[in-house]
N, C-alpha and C positions, 0 to 999 in steps of 0.2 A: 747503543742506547741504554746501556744498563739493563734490559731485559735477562731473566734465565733465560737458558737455552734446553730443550732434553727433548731427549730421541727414547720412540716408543717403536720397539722391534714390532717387524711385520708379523710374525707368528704371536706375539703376543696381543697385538691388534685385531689379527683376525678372531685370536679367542673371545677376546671381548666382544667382538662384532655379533658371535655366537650366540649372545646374553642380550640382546635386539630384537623386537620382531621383526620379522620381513626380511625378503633374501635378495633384493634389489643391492647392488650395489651402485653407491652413486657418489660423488664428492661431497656433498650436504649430507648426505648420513656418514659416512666417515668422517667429514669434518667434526659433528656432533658428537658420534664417538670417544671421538680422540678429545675434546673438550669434556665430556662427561666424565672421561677416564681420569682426566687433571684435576679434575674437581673431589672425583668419588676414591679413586684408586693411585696418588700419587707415587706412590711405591713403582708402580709395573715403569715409570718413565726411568732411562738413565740421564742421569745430569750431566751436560758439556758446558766443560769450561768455555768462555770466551777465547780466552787467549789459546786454548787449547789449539797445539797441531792438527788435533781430528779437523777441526773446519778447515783449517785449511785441503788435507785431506777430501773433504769430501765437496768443497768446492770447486777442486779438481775434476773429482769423478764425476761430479753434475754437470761441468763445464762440459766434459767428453762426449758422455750422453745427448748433451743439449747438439751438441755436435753432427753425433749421430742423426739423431730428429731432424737437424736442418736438413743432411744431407740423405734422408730417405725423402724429407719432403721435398727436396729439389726435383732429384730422380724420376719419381712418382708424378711430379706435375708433368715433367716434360714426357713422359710413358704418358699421360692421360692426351694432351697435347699433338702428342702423332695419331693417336689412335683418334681423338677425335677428327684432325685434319685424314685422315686416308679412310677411315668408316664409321662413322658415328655410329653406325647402329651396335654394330661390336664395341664402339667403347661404353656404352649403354651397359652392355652385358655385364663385363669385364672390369668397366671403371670401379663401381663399388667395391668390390673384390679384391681389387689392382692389388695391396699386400699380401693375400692369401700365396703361399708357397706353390697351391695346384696350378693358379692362376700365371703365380710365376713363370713357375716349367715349363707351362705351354708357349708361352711369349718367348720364351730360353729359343724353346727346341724350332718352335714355326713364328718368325715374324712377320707373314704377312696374310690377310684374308684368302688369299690362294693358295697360300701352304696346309692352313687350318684345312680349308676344304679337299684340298687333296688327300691332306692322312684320313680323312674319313674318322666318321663317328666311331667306331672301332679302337682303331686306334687310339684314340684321343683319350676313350675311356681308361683305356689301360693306362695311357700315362697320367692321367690324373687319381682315378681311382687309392694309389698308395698315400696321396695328399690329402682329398679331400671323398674318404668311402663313402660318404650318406650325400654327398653333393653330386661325384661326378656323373653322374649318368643328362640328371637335368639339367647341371651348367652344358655340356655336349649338347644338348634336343634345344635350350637356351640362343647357344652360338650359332648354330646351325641358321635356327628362325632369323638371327641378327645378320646372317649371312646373306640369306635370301630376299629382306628387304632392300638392299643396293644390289644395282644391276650395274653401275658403271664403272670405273677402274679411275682412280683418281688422280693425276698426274702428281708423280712423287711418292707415289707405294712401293715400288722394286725399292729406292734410294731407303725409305722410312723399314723394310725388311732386313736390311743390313744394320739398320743400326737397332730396332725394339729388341731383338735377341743380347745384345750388350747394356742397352738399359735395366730390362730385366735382372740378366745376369748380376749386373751393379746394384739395384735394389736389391735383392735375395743376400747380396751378400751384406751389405748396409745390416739389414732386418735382422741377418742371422748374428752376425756381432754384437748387435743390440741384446740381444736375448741371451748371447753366453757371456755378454762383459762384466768385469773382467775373471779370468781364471775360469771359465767353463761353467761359471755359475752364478746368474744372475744374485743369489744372496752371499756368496763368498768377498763380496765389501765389506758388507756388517760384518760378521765373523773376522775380517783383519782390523777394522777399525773397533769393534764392541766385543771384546773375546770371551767378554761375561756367559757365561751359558742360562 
């Protein structure tokens, strides 16, 4: 459409964010931001060409990402999905949660409401504890109560125990890609595409 195109690096965005009241982050104050910064501060933007290879570039990477996204939010639905068909009350718990790493583990290591309550509060702690240290104690006392509210066993939990430890697994791994794509470092994009320091 004939529009300029330009990209304002995130560390330089946050600095300006700096120069703001209020510590909310939200899409309407960055969007303002980043509009104020066009108007006040032209400079801190780098100009892309149109025709430039970066879009294409980063068309790319967005495409992959977007990728990623869908295929956490697949995952994650049908993880929400068993967990609501075999215990509602634990996916109560747990659903919110559902990408938290602690969260993960546990669904990894115990997939089903009989396993959770076998390893005992104990346990549990410990393996969550290295994930989530100022949570795990109350998410365990959480589970427990969510436990205790169902008393019957729901036809299709053993089946649904075989498979949450692989969804799990397949989410954590989704999430974790997400956070180091590509190259180990969520900002090692910029850096290849914008090498300006």
């Amino acid at each position: 459409m004939g529009c300029p195109v330009a990209y304002l690096p995130g560390l330089t965005m946050r600095r300006i964010a700096d120069l703001y009241p209020g510590e909310a982050k939200t899409d309407a104050k960055d969007a303002f931001i980043i509009a104020d910064a066009a108007r006040a501060m032209p400079h801190t933007f780098w100009a892309i060409d149109g025709e430039d290879e970066t879009i294409a570039e980063l068309e790319m990477i967005v495409g992959f990402d977007d990728d990623l996204a869908g295929e956490a939010t697949r995952v994650a639905n049908r993880l929400h999905g068993l967990l609501t068909q075999i215990h509602p009350s634990l996916e109560r718990v747990l659903g919110p949660r559902l990408q938290h790493p602690a969260v993960l583990a546990l669904l990894e290591r115990f997939g089903s409401p009989a396993q959770i309550r076998k390893a005992g509060r104990r346990r549990l702690v410990t393996l969550l504890r290295p994930k989530a240290p100022r949570m795990a104690e109350r998410l365990v006392e959480e589970i427990f109560a969510a436990l205790d509210e169902q008393t019957v066993t729901v036809p299709g939990t053993e089946a649904a125990a075989l498979i949450v430890p692989s969804l799990a697994g397949s989410l954590a791994a989704v999430l974790d890609q997400r956070k180091l794509w590509p190259g180990g470092s969520r900002n090692s994009w910029r850096t290849t595409l914008f090498p300006r320091s």
